[in-house]
TORKOL-4160 file (C-alpha; in steps of 0.2 Angstrom, whole numbers, padded with zeros to 4 digits, m for minus):
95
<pt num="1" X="0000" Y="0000" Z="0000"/>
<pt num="2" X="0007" Y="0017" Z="m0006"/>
<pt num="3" X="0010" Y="0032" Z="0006"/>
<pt num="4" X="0000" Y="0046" Z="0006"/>
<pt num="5" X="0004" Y="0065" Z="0009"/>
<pt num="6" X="m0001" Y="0084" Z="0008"/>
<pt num="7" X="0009" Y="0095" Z="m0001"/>
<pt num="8" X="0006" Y="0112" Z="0004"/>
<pt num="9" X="0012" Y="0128" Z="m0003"/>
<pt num="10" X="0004" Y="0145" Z="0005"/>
<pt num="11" X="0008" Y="0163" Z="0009"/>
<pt num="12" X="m0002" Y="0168" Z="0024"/>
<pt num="13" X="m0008" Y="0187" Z="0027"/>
<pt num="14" X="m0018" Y="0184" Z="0043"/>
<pt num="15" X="m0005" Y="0173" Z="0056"/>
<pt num="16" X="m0018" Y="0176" Z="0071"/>
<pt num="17" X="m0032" Y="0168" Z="0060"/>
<pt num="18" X="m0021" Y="0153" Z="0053"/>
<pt num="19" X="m0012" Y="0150" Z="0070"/>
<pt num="20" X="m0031" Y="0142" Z="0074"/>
<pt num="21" X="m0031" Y="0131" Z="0057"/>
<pt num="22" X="m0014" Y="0127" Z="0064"/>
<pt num="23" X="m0018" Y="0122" Z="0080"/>
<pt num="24" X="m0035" Y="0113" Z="0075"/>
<pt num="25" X="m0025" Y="0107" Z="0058"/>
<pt num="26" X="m0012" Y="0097" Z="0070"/>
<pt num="27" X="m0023" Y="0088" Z="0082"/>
<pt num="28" X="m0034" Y="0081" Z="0068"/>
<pt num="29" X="m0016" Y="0075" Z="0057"/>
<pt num="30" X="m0009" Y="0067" Z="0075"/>
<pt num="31" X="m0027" Y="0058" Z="0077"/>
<pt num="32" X="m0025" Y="0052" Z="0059"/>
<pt num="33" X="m0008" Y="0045" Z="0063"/>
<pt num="34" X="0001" Y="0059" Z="0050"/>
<pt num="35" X="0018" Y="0064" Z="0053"/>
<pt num="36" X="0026" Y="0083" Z="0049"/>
<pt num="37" X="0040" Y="0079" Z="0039"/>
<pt num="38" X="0041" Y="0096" Z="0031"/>
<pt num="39" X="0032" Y="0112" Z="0042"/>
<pt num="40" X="0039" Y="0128" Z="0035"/>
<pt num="41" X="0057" Y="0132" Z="0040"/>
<pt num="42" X="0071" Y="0138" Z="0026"/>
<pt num="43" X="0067" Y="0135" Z="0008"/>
<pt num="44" X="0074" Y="0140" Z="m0007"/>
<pt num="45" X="0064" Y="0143" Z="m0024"/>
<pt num="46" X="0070" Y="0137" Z="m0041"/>
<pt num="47" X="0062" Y="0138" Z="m0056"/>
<pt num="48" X="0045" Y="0146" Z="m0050"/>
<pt num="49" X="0040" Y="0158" Z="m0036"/>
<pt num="50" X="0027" Y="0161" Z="m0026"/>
<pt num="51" X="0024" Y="0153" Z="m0010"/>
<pt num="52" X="0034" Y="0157" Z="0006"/>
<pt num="53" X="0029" Y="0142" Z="0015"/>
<pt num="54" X="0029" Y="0122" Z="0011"/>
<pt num="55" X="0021" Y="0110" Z="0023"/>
<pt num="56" X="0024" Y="0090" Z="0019"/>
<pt num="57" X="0012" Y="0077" Z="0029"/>
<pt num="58" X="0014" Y="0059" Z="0025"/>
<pt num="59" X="0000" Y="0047" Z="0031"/>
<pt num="60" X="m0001" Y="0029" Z="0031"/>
<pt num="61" X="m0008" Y="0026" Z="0016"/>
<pt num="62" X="m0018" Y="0039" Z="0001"/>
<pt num="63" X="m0033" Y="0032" Z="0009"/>
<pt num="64" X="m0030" Y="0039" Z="0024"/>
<pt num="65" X="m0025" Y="0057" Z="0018"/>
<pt num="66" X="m0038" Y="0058" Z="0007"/>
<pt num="67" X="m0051" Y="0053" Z="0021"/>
<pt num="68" X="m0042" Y="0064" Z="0032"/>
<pt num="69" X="m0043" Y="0080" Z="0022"/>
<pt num="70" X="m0062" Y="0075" Z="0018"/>
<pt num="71" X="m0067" Y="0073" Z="0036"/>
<pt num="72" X="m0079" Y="0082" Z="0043"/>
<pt num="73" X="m0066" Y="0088" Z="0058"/>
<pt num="74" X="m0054" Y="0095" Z="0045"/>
<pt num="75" X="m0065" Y="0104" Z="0033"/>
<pt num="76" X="m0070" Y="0116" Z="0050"/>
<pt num="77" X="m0055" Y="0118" Z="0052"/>
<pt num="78" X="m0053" Y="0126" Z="0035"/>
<pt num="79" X="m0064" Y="0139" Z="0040"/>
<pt num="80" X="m0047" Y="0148" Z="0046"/>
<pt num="81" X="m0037" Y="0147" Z="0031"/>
<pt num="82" X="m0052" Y="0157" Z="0021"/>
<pt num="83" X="m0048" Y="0173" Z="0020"/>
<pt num="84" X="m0029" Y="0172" Z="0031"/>
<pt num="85" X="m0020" Y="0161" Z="0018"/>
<pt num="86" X="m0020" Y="0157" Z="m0001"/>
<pt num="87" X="m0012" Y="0140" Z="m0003"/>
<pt num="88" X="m0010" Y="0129" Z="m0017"/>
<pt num="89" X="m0016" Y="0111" Z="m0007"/>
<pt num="90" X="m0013" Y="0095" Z="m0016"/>
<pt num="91" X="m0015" Y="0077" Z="m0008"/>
<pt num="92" X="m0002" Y="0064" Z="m0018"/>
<pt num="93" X="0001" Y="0047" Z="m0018"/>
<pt num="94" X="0018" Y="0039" Z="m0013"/>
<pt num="95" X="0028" Y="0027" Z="m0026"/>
């Protein structure tokens, strides 16, 4: 069974607004057994610009972080990121 992840690119203009989706965004991951293997930090971009902050989450399997991001839990949570963060938000299967 392949590995699933979030790939996560976003600039954020409201950090007292996301800082909820963060903190809601990390219990519901934890409870899904996902592990941070990328959360912000130094990056460098090539080719393209555009986003100031990556995030990488890989999941057990692309079941689980597709059901994850469908929950119920996490789209409330997303009610944060509306109108504090533009993200490109991409859920991908591992090889």
């Amino acid at each position: 069974m392949s590995k699933g992840y979030w790939v996560v690119r976003a600039n954020i203009q409201n950090h007292d607004e996301y800082s909820k989706y963060i903190e809601k965004a990390s219990k519901i991951v934890k409870k899904n057994c996902g592990t941070f293997l990328v959360r912000g930090g130094s990056q460098t971009e090539y080719e393209t610009h555009g986003y100031k902050r990556t995030v990488i989450v890989e999941f057990n399997s692309y079941k689980i972080a597709l059901d994850c991001y469908n929950s119920a839990e996490y789209q409330s949570a997303l009610k944060h990121v509306k109108g504090s963060a533009n993200r490109l938000f991409t859920v991908v299967e591992g090889v």
